[in-house]
C-alpha positions, 0 to 999 in steps of 0.5 A: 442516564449513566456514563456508558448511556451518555458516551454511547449517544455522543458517539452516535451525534458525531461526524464520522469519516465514512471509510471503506475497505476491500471485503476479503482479501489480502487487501483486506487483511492489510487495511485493517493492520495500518488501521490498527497500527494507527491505534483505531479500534475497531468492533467488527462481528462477524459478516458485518458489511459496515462496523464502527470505532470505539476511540475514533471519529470512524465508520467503516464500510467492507465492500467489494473492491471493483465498487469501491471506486463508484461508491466513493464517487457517488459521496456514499463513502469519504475515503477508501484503501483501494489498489491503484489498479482498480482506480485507474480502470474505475475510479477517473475522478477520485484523488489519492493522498496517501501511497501506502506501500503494500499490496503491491502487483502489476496490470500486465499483458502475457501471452502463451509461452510459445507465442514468439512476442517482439513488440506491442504491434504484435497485439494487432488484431489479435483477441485479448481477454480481459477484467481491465477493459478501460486500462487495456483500451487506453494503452492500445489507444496510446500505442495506436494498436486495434485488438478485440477485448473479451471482457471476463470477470475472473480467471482471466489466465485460462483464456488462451488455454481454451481458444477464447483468446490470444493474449491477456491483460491480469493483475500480477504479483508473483508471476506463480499464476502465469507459470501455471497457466504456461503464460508469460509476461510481456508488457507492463501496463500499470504498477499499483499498490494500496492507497488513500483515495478520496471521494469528490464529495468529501464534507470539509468538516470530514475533511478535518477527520482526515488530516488526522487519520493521514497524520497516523498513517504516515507515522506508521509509514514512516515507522515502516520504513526505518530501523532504531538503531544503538551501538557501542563506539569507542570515543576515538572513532566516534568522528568516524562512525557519525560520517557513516551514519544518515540519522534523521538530523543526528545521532544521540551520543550518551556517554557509557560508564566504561571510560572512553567509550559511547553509546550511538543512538539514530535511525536507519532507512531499512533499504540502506541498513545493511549497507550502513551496519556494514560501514558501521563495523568496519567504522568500530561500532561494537555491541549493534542493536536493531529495534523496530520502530512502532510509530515514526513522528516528523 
């Protein structure tokens, strides 16, 4: 038996993490990045409903994203990237371990530009079309309003155009469908992004897989999040730079060949970096340099 033989075997004998991902889409695209960022290969043909990992205990599933929820709950699958959203309509029940900060979009209310909206009691008895029955049932529930419920599985935004309703509920990312479609957003129900959900019925050896798959992706996470950063810092303003500097613990300090001077080394969260370059320069650093990171271990 050769090598290849022997490893093709033992691959097959092993207990895999089964892990399923939206079909098409956007968040399609953005679940197989963090997958490779996370350093997992996958063999993907093409139209393949389910592919596997050649360098990690991974089986993954593409499925379409409203059935996800339901095939995590029946053990089908162990993990899933899944958007909030459809969690919250779907998936009562399921645990998120991971918010993985793409994806990003809202469940929001939106009525015609030319409805005069004042408040959430302006929806009473009214007809709102819908994808999202439950989130949009909880909510009126919750604010005691009694409304009619059109449930439509896509192009919800046309609704009102065409007399079959009053109102909305839809996703919102942009706000460029809206516009289209002569709507306005009104009322927030839900913000959502792509997270790590887990199925009730996760095998505790499978278990053990998903540490180290969530260990890889919070390195990536982290690593998205934060900027490595080198200057140029003459000695006697060195106490003054470090103050400004909100380092990990603190910053590398290594002395340049020219007398005097030192080269800073530390990272920067991305959503403070322009402020801190700027304290920086008005500091003395001279000669910044910005690196991304690739993976961030804490």
């Amino acid at each position: 038996m050769s090598n290849q033989t022997g490893f093709l075997i033992e691959q097959s004998a092993m207990t895999k993490i089964r892990i399923a991902v939206q079909k098409s889409g956007r968040l399609n695209q953005d679940s197989l990045q963090i997958l490779n960022e996370c350093g997992i290969a996958i063999d993907n043909g093409k139209d393949q409903l389910k592919a596997n990992s050649r360098n990690f205990p991974l089986e993954l599933f593409y499925l379409r994203n409203g059935d996800i929820p339901q095939y995590l709950l029946d053990g089908v699958v162990d993990v899933a990237i899944i958007g909030e959203n459809v969690l919250f309509e779907k998936g009562e029940g399921i645990t998120i371990t991971e918010k993985l900060n793409f994806s990003k979009c809202k469940v929001s209310m939106a009525v015609p530009k030319a409805f005069k909206y004042n408040s959430f009691k302006d929806f009473e008895g009214k007809r709102i079309a819908t994808s999202y029955p439950n989130t949009v049932n909880k909510y009126l529930k919750k604010k005691g309003i009694n409304a009619d419920l059109h449930i439509i599985n896509g192009s919800v935004e046309i609704a009102p155009n065409i007399g079959l309703a009053d109102a909305i509920c839809d996703i919102v990312s942009s706000g460029s469908t809206l516009f289209k479609n002569n709507l306005k957003e009104v009322e927030v129900l839900l913000k959502s992004e792509a997270v790590l959900a887990v199925s009730p019925k996760i095998t505790a050896e499978r278990i053990k897989i998903l540490a180290k798959l969530q260990f890889r992706i919070k390195s990536v996470l982290q690593a998205r999040q934060n900027k490595y950063v080198l200057m140029n810092a003459p000695n006697d303003k060195l106490k003054e730079i470090i103050a400004v500097l909100p380092g990990m613990r603190s910053p590398t300090v290594l002395p340049l060949a020219e007398e005097g001077w030192s080269s800073v080394h530390t990272v920067i969260n991305k959503d403070k970096f322009w402020e801190v370059i700027d304290e920086l320069k008005l500091a003395g650093a001279e000669g910044i340099l910005v690196c991304p990171i690739e993976k961030m271990v804490m």
